[in-house]
Structure formats: structure tokens, C-alpha cells
N, C-alpha and C positions, 0 to 999 in steps of 0.2 A: 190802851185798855182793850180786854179782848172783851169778844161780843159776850161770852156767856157771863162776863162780872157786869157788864152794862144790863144783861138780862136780870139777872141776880138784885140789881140796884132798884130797878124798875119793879120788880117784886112785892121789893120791901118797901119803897115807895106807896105801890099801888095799898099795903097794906094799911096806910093811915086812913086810907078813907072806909066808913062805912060800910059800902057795898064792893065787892070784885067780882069783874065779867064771869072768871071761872065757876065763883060760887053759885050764882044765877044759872048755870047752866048746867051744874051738877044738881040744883033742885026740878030741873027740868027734866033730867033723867033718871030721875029716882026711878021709876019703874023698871027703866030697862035695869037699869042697876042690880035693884031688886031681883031682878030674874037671873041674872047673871051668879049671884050669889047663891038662890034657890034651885040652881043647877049644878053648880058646884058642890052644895051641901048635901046635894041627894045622892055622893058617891061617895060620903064622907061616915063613921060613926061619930057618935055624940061624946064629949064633946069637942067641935070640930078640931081646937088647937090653936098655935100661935099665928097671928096674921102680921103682915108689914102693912101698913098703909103709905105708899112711897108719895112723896111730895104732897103730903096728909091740909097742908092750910089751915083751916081752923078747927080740923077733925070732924065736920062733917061725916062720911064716910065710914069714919073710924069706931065714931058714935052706933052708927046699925052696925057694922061689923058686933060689935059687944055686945048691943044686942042680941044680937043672932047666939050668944056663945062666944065668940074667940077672945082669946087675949091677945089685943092687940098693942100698936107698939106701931105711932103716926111721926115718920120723920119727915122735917121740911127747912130747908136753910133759911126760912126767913124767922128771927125771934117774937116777933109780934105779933105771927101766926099760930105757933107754940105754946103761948103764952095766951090767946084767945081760948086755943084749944085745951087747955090746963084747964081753965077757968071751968069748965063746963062741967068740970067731976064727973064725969062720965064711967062708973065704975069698970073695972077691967080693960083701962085705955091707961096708956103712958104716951108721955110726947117727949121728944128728941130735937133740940136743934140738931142738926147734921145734913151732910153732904151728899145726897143717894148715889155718886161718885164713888165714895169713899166710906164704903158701910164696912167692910171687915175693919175701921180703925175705928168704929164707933161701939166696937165690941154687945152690940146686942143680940146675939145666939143665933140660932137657929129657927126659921121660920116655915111653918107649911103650906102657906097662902101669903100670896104677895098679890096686893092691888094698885094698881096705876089707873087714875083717870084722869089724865091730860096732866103727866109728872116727866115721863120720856122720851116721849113724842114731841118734846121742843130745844131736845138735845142735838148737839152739833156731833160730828163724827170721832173727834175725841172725848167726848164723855160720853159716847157710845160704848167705844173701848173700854174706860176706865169700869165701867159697870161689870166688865167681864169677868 
């Protein structure tokens, strides 16, 4: 088994339980988030357009994104992530199982804002590539 399906398992795993490390920690940096967003938006006309939200979880993220304006569009290869983040009706949000690997086979368009917070960053040197 290669490392990144052991990663991939451990994912969906971690997904059963109630709380995950990552989510704990992306409510911790809501601010900085926030500013990141509000620096982005201020080079942008209204209204801002389509977002990716890559390795989305429960759509956290994806959630202010839509607020903010964008139509966003949260992919994450765990289902029970997807399916958390479905759940929340979050208007102007759509959610994807899929592979952030393998987004042109997932045929969802064109986007003008792509968000990563801790989705890439634990990729191995071939899904480095693949992302190319």
C-alpha cells in the first residue's frame, strides 16, 4: 500500500469521530483567514466569482467563502466529509467527492480563487506533479 492511500484511509477514518485536529485549527485561524480573504477581495470587483475550496472537510471555509460572495465549489476525497458539508445548505456552496490530484477529470470549470488550508502541504512529490 502506498503511503498516500494509508493517508487517504486515516482521513476517512479520522472522519467518524466527532471532532478532527484540522477543524480545531482552522477555527483557530479564522482571523488570519479572514484577512487573507479581505486582501484578496480588495483587488477584486463585486461579485468576486468562482472559488475552489481544495481539500474542503466539512466546508468550513467554503461556508465564509459564500458568504463573502463566491460560488464556491469544496472538493475532498473523503465522503463523509462531503456529506457533512452537503448537510449545512450553505447557499452558493457545492461539494464534490474528488481527488485534488485529478481535478480536470472531475470536469468542474473554471475557477478564479483557489483555497488551500493544510489540503497540499501533506502531499508527497508525486501528487505534487499530478497537480500540474
Amino acid at each position: 500500500m502506498r503511503a498516500s492511500q494509508v493517508l487517504d484511509r486515516w482521513y476517512a477514518l479520522a472522519y467518524r469521530f466527532p471532532s478532527t485536529p484540522w477543524e480545531r485549527a482552522a477555527r483557530a485561524t479564522t482571523a488570519s483567514t479572514g484577512a487573507l480573504l479581505d486582501r484578496e477581495e480588495a483587488q477584486r470587483s463585486r461579485p468576486p466569482g468562482r472559488a475552489l475550496d481544495l481539500g474542503c472537510g466539512r466546508g468550513l471555509h467554503s461556508a465564509e467563502l459564500a458568504r463573502r460572495g463566491w460560488q464556491v465549489v469544496g472538493v475532498d476525497l473523503v465522503p463523509r466529509a462531503i456529506e457533512a458539508a452537503t448537510r449545512r445548505n450553505v447557499p452558493g456552496t457545492r461539494f464534490v467527492v474528488g481527488d485534488v490530484t485529478a481535478l480536470p477529470a472531475a470536469g468542474l470549470g473554471t475557477f478564479d480563487f483557489f483555497l488551500d488550508v493544510g489540503c497540499l502541504q501533506g502531499f508527497n512529490a508525486e501528487q505534487r506533479l499530478a497537480i500540474g
